[in-house]
C-alpha positions as CSV (number, residue, x, y, z in Angstrom):
1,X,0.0,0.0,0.0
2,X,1.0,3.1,-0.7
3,X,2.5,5.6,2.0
4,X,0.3,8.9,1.1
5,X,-3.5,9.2,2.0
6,X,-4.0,10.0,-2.2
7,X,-2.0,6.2,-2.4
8,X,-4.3,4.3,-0.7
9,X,-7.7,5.9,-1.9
10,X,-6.3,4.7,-5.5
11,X,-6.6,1.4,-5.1
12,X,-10.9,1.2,-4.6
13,X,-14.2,0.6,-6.6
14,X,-15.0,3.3,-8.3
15,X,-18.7,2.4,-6.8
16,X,-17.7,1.3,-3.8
17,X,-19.8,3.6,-1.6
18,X,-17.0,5.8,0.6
19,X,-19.2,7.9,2.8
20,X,-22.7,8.6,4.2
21,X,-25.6,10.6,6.0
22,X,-28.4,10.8,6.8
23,X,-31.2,11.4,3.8
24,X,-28.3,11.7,1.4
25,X,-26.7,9.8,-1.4
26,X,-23.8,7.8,-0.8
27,X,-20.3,9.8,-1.7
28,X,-18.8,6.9,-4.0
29,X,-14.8,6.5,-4.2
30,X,-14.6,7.5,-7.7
31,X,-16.8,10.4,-6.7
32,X,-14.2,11.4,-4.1
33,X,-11.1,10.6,-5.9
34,X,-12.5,13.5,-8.6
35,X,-13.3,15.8,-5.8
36,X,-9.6,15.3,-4.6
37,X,-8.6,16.5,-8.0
38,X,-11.2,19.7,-7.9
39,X,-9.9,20.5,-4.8
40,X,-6.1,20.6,-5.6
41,X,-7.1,22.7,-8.9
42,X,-8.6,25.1,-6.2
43,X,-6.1,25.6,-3.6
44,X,-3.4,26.0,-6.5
45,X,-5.6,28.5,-7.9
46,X,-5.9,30.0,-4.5
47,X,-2.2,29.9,-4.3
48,X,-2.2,27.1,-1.8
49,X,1.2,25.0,-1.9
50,X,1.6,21.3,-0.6
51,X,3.7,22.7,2.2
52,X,0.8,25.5,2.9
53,X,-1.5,24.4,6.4
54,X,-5.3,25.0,5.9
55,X,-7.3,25.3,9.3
56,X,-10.8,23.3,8.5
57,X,-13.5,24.4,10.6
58,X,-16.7,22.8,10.2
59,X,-19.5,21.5,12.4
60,X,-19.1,17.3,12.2
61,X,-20.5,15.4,9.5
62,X,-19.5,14.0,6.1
63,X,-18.3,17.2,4.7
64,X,-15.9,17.7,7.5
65,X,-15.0,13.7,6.8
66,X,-14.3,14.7,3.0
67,X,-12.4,17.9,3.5
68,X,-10.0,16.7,5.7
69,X,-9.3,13.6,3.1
70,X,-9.2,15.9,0.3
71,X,-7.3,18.3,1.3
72,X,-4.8,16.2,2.9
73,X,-3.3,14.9,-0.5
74,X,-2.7,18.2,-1.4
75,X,-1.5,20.5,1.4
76,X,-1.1,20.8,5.5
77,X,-4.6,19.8,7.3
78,X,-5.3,21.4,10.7
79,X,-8.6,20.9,11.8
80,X,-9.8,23.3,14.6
81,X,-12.5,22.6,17.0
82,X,-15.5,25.2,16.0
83,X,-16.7,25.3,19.6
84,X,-13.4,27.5,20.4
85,X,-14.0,31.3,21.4
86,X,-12.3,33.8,19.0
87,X,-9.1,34.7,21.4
88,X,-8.4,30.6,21.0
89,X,-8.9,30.9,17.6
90,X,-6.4,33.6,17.4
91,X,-4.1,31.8,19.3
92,X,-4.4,28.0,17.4
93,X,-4.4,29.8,14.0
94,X,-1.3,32.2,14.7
95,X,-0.2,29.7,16.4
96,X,-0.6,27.1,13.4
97,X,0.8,30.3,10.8
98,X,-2.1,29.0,8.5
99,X,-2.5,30.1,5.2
100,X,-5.6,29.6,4.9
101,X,-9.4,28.8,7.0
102,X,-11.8,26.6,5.0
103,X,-15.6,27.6,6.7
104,X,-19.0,26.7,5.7
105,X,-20.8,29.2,2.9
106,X,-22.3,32.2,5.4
107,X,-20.4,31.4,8.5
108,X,-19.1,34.7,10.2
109,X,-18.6,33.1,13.2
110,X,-15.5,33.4,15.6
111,X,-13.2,31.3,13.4
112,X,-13.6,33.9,10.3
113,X,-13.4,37.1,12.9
114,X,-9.8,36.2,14.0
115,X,-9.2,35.1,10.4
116,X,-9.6,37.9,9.0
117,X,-7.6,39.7,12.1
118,X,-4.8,37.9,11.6
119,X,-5.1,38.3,7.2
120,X,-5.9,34.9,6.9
121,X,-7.4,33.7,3.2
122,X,-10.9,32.6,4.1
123,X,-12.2,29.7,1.6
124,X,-16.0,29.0,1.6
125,X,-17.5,25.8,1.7
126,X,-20.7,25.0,-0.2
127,X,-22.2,21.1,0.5
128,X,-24.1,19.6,-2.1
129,X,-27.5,18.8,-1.1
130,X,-28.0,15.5,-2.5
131,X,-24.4,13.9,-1.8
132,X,-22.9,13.6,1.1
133,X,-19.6,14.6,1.7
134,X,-19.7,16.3,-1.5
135,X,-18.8,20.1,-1.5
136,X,-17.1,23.2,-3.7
137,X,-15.0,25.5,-2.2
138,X,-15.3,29.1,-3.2
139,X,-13.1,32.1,-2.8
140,X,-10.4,34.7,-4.8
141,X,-8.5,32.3,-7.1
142,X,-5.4,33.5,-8.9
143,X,-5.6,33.6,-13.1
144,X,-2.2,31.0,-13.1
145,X,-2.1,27.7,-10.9
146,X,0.8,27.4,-9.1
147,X,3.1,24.5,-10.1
148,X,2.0,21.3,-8.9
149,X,4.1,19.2,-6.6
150,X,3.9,15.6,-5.9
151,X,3.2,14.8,-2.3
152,X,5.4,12.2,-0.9
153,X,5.3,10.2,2.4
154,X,7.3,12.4,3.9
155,X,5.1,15.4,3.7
156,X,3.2,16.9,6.4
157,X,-0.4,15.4,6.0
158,X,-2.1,17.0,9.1
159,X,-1.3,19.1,12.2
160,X,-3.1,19.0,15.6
161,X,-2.1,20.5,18.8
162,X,-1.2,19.1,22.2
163,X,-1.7,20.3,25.4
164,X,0.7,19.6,28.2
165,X,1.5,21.0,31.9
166,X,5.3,22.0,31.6
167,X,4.3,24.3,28.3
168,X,2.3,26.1,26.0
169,X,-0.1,23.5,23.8
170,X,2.4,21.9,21.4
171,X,2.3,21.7,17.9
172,X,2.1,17.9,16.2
173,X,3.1,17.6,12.6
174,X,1.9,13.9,11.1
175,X,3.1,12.9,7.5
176,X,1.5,11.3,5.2
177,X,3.6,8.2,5.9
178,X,2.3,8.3,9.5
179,X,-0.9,8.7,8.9
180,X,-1.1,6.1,5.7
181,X,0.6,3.8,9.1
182,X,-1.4,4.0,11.6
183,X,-4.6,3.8,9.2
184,X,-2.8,0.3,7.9
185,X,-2.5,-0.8,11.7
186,X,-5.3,0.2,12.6
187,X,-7.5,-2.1,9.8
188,X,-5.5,-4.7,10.6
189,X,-6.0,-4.9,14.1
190,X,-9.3,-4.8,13.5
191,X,-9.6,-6.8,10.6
192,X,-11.1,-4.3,8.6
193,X,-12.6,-5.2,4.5
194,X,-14.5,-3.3,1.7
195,X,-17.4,-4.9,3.3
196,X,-17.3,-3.4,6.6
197,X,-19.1,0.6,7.6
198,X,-18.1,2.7,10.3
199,X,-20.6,5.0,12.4
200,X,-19.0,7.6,13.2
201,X,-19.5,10.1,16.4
202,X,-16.5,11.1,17.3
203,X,-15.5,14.8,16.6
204,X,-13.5,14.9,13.3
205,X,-11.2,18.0,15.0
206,X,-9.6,15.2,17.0
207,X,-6.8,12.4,16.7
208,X,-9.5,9.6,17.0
209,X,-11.9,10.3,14.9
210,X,-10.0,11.5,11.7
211,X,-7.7,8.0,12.0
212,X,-9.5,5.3,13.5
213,X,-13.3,6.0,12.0
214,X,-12.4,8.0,8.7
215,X,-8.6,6.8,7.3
216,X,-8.5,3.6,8.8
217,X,-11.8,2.7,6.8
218,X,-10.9,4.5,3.7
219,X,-7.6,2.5,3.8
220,X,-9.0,-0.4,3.1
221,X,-11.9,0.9,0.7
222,X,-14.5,0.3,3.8
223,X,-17.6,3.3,4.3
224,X,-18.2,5.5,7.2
225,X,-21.6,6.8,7.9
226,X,-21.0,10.0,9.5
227,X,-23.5,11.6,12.4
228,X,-23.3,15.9,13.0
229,X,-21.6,14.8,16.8
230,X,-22.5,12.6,19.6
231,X,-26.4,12.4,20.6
232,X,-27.5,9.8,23.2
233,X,-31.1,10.3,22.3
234,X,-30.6,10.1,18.2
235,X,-27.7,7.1,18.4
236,X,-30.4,4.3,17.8
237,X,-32.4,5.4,15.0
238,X,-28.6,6.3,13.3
239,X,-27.8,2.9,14.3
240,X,-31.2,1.5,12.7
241,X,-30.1,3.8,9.6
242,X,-26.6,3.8,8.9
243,X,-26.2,-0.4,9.2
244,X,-22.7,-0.4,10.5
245,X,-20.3,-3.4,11.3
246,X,-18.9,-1.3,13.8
247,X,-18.4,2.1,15.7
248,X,-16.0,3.7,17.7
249,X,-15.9,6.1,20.8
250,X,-14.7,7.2,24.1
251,X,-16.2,5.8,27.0
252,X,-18.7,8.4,28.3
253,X,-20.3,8.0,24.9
254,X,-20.4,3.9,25.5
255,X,-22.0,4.6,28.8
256,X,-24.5,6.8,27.5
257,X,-25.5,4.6,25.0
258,X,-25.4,1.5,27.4
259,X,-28.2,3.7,29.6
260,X,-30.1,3.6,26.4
261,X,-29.8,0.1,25.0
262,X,-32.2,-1.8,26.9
263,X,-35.1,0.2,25.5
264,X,-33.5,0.0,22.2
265,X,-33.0,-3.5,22.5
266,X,-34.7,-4.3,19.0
267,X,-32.5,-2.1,16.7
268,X,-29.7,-3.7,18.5
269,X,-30.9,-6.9,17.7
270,X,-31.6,-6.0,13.9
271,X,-28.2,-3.7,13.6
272,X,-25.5,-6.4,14.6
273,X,-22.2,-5.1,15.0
274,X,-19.1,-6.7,14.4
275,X,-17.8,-5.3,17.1
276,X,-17.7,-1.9,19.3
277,X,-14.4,0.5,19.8
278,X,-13.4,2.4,23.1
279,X,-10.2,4.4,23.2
280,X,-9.1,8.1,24.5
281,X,-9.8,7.0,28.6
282,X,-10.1,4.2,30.2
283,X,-13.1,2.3,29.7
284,X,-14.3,0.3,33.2
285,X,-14.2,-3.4,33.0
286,X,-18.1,-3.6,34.1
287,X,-19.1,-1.0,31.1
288,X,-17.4,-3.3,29.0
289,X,-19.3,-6.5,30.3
290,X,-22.8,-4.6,30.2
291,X,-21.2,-3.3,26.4
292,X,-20.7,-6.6,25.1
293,X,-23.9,-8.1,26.9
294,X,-26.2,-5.8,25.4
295,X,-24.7,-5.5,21.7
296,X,-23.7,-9.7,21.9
297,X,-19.9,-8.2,20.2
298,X,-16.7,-7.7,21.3
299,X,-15.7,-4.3,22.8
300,X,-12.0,-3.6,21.5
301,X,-10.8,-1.2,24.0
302,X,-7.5,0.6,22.3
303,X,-5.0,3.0,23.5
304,X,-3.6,6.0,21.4
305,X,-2.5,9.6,21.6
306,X,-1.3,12.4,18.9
307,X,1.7,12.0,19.1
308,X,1.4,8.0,17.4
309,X,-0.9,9.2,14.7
310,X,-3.8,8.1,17.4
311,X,-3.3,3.8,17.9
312,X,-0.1,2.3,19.9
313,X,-1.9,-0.6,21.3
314,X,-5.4,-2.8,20.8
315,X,-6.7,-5.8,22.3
316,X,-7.6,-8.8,19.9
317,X,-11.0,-9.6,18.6
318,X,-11.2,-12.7,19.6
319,X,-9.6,-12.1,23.1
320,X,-10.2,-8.7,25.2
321,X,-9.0,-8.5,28.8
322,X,-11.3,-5.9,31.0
323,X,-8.3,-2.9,32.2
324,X,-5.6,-3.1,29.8
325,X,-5.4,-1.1,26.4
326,X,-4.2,-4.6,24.4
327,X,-0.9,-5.7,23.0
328,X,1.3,-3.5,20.7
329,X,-0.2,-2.9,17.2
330,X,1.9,-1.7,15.0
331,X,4.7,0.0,16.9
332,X,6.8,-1.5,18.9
333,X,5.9,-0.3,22.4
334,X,8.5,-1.1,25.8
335,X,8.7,-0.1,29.2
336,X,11.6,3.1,30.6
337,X,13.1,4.2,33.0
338,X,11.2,7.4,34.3
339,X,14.3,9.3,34.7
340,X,16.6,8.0,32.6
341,X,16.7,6.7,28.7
342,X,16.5,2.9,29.1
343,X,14.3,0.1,28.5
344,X,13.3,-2.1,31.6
345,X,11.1,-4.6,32.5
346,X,8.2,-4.1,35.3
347,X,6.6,-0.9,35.6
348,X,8.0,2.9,34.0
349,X,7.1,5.2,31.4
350,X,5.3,3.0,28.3
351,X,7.8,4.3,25.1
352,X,7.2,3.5,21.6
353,X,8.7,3.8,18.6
354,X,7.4,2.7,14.9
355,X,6.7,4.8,11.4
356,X,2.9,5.9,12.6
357,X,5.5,8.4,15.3
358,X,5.7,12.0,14.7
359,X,8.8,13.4,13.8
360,X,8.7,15.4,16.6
361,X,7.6,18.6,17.9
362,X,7.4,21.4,15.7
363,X,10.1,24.2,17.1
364,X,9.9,22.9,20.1
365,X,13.8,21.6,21.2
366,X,13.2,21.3,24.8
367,X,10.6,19.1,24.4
368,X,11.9,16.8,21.5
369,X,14.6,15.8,23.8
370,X,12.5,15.3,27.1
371,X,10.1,13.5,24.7
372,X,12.7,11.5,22.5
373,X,15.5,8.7,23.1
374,X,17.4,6.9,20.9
375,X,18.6,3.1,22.0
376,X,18.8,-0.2,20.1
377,X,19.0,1.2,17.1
378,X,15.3,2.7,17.9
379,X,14.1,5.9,17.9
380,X,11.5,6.0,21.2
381,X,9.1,8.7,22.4
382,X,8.1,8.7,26.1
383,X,4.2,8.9,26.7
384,X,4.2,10.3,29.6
385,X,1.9,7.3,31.2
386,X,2.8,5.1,33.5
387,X,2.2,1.3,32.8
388,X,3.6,-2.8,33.0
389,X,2.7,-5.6,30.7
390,X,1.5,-8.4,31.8
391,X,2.5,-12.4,31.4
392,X,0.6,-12.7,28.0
393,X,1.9,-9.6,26.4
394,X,-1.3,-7.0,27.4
395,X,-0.4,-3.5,28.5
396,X,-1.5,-2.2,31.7
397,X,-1.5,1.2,32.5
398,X,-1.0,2.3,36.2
399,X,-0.9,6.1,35.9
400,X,-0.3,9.5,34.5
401,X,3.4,10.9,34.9
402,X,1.7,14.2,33.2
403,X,-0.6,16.2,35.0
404,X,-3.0,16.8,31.9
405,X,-6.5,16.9,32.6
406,X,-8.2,14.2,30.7
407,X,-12.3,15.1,30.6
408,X,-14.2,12.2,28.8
409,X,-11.2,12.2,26.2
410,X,-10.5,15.8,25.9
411,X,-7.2,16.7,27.0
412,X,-7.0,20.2,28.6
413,X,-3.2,22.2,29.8
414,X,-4.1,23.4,33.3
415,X,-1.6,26.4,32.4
416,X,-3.6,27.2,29.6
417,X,-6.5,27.5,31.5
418,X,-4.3,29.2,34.2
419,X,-3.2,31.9,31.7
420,X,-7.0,32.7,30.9
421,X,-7.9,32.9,34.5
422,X,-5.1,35.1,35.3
423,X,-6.6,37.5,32.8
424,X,-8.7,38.3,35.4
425,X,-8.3,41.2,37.2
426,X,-9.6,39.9,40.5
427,X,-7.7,37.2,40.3
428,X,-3.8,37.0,41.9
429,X,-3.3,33.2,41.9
430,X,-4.6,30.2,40.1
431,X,-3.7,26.4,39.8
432,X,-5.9,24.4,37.3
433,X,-6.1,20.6,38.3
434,X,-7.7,17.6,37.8
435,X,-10.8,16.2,39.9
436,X,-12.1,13.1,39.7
437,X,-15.0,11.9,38.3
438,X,-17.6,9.5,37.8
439,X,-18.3,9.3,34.7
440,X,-15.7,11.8,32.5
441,X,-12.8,10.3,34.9
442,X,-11.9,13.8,35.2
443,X,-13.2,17.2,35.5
444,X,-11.2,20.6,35.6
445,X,-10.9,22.4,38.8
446,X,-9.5,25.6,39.8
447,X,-8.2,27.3,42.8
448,X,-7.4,30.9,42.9
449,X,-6.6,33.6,45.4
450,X,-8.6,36.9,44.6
451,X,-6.9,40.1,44.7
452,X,-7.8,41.8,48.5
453,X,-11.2,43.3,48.9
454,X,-12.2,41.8,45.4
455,X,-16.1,40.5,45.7
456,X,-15.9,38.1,43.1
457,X,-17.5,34.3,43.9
458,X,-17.2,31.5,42.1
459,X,-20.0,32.0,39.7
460,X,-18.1,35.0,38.6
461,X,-15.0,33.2,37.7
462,X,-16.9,30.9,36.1
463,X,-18.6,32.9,34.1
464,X,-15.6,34.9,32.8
465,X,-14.1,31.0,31.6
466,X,-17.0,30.5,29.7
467,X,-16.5,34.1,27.8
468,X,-13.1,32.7,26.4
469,X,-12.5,29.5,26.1
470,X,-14.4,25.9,24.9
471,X,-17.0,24.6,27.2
472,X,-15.4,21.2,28.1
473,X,-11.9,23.5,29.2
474,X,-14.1,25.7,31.7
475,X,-13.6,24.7,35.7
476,X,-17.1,23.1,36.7
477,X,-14.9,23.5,40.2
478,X,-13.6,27.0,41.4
479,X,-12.1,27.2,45.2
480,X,-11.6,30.5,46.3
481,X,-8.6,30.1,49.0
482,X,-6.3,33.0,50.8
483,X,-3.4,31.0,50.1
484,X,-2.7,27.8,47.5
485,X,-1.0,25.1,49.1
486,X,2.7,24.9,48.2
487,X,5.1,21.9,48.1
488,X,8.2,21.8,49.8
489,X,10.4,24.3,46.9
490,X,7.5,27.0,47.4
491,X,5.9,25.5,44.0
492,X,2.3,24.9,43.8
493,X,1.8,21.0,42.8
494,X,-1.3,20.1,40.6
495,X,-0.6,16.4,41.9
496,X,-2.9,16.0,45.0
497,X,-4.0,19.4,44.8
498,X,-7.9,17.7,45.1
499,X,-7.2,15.8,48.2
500,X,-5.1,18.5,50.1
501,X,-8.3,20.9,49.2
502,X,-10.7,18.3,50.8
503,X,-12.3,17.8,47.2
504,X,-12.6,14.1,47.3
């Protein structure tokens, strides 16, 4: 198979059907392999190189599905979630120094403000009403198209940012070859044909959705039936419409579905799966029991991250263990030293290495070499979890060396979040931690000291989050303190901050 994303959509029906919607037309592979074509025309017109990035922002669906496949074979993908406020957006697209901002025909939302703020090329989208997935783009063209340049594996393909605790959000460059990679291992873990269809809920601004559900079934000339986001209440009758062999999601979704299924009982029995997907969090052993009980499938609980191009490890179909992510598949994955750059057995910091691996950070030295180690002739990138493998080869893992908040799946910098709050001008200190939770496994908490005679409560705080930044990165938790606890050097510690504050 061919290293590219352009490679492996090549090698399908014509009239194989590639992707779907609700009270649409199938978008066929031929159909999308001449869209692909239309859409290179265009962004040469536009003056849009191969080594040019194009923000996509788009509500989910099949267009969103289509753009990000056609526009990847042709220049630098970076898919932005359209839920930020407009100072993120200034940030993530300065940030990303994009050329361009693809948004839907009529949008004038927050994503096109900072656009044009920063004098970025806005490119309209207009969907076709009777094919799904099937779009135009529209904007100021140039007279000459720019020369056109082959795309190799080694091109960047797509762009996402990462959010840690020690820095800024990073910036994570994929190339074709990594993302042609990890769409190959991921089929094959699952055992993915032509014959098999994908309902997808995930949000296509994220690692998981745009490799597991959309490459990974395009790889292979499969179809994905896209939904516009995750609904509880309209899962069924998608289920009951799409026919899928399959879905993927985090595990919140499962377990809102699973409170649903015994009422639904009939569509499950008429829609059989395959099997179901969990990755982003850990999925609990008894969700996955109830899972597989009320669907009669297998639940394949995986375990990925950007930085892999989304899968590192996957249990088996025809053998799952309840707690652990599964055996490598695809890279090789080992267990470090924490502290020091070599392999060990027991528990340490899970490290892979394998071509689905970013290159590494983009201008980012200090964390490339925190991040990367070189040792038996292997290039390895530290994950920052925790973990042990056990006697049969499955990968447990025990904890989070990083203190990133992980909300359902969302991964959220508690200095980002410390910088907004800090904008405040009631507010002196902040720390941003994770609490836990029930059901997301975490939520985002803050503690702050106000400045003196400041009247500001925690509804206040709150409220001033919600003005500039994405819903799921606001604290549902604000404690108001006269002083943050401090560790021993006089630095406040995230670790434990819930426990010390009596939060648990």
């Amino acid at each position: 198979m061919s290293q590219t994303i352009s490679g492996f959509l090549s090698e399908h029906l014509s009239t194989s059907q590639a992707i779907g919607a609700s009270n649409k037309e199938w978008l066929t592979y031929g159909t999308l392999r001449e869209l692909s074509e239309k859409v290179k025309t265009f962004l040469r017109k536009s003056g849009i190189s191969k080594k040019d990035r194009v923000a996509i922002v788009l509500p989910n669906g099949p267009t969103m599905a289509s753009a990000f496949a056609t526009i990847a074979q042709c220049a630098i993908t970076a898919p932005l979630n359209p839920s930020y406020r407009e100072d993120e957006f200034n940030f993530y697209l300065d940030d990303l120094k994009a050329k361009a901002i693809v948004v839907n025909e009529g949008y004038d939302g927050a994503a096109s403000v900072a656009a044009e703020r920063l004098g970025i090329k806005i490119i309209r989208l207009l969907e076709n009403d009777r094919i799904a997935g099937l779009f135009s783009l529209m904007g100021d063209e140039n007279e000459e198209l720019l020369e056109d340049e082959v795309v190799s594996e080694n091109d960047v393909a797509l762009i996402l940012h990462t959010s840690g605790t020690t820095s800024r959000p990073k910036i994570v460059p994929l190339l074709q070859s990594n993302v042609a990679a990890s769409a190959s291992n991921i089929a094959k873990s699952l055992s993915l044909s032509s014959s098999d269809r994908c309902l997808n809920v995930m949000p296509l601004f994220h690692i998981h959705g745009l490799i597991a559900a959309v490459s990974a079934s395009l790889s292979v000339g499969a179809s994905i039936w896209c939904s516009s986001g995750f609904n509880a209440l309209s899962f069924f009758s998608n289920l009951d419409r799409a026919k899928p062999t399959w879905y993927t999601a985090v595990p919140t979704m499962h377990q809102a579905i699973l409170a649903r299924s015994n009422r639904n009982s009939k569509i499950i029995k008429n829609n059989p799966l395959r099997f179901l997907r969990s990755s982003s969090a850990s999925l609990p052993a008894q969700v996955m029991r109830d899972l597989e009980e009320s669907f009669s499938a297998p639940v394949i609980e995986a375990y990925g991250m950007t930085e892999a191009t989304h899968q590192m490890c996957c249990n088996l179909l025809d053998k799952q263990k309840p707690g652990s992510v599964g055996k490598p598949a695809g890279p090789s994955v080992r267990i470090a030293d924490e502290a020091d750059d070599y392999l060990i057995d027991g528990t340490g910091e899970v490290v892979i290495s394998g071509n689905n691996v970013t290159p590494g950070y983009e201008n980012n030295i200090d964390a490339n070499q925190k991040s990367f180690f070189e040792i038996e002739g292997k290039r390895w990138f530290r994950t920052g979890d925790q973990g042990a493998f056990d006697e049969d080869g499955f990968l447990y893992l025990t904890g989070r060396l990083k203190e990133i908040i992980n909300r359902g799946g969302e991964k959220i910098s508690p200095l980002e979040i410390d910088s907004i709050l800090l904008d405040h001008p009631e507010i002196d200190q902040v720390v941003t931690f994770a609490l836990p939770h029930p059901k997301l496994g975490e939520e985002v908490a803050a503690a702050v000291v106000l400045a003196n005679d400041s009247k500001c409560d925690d509804k206040d705080i709150k409220s001033f989050a919600k003005e500039r930044m994405a819903d799921f990165k606001v604290p549902r938790c604000v404690v108001i303190l006269d002083e943050i606890p401090k560790g021993a050097t006089g630095k406040m510690q995230r670790i434990g901050m819930a426990e010390k504050l009596g939060l648990l």
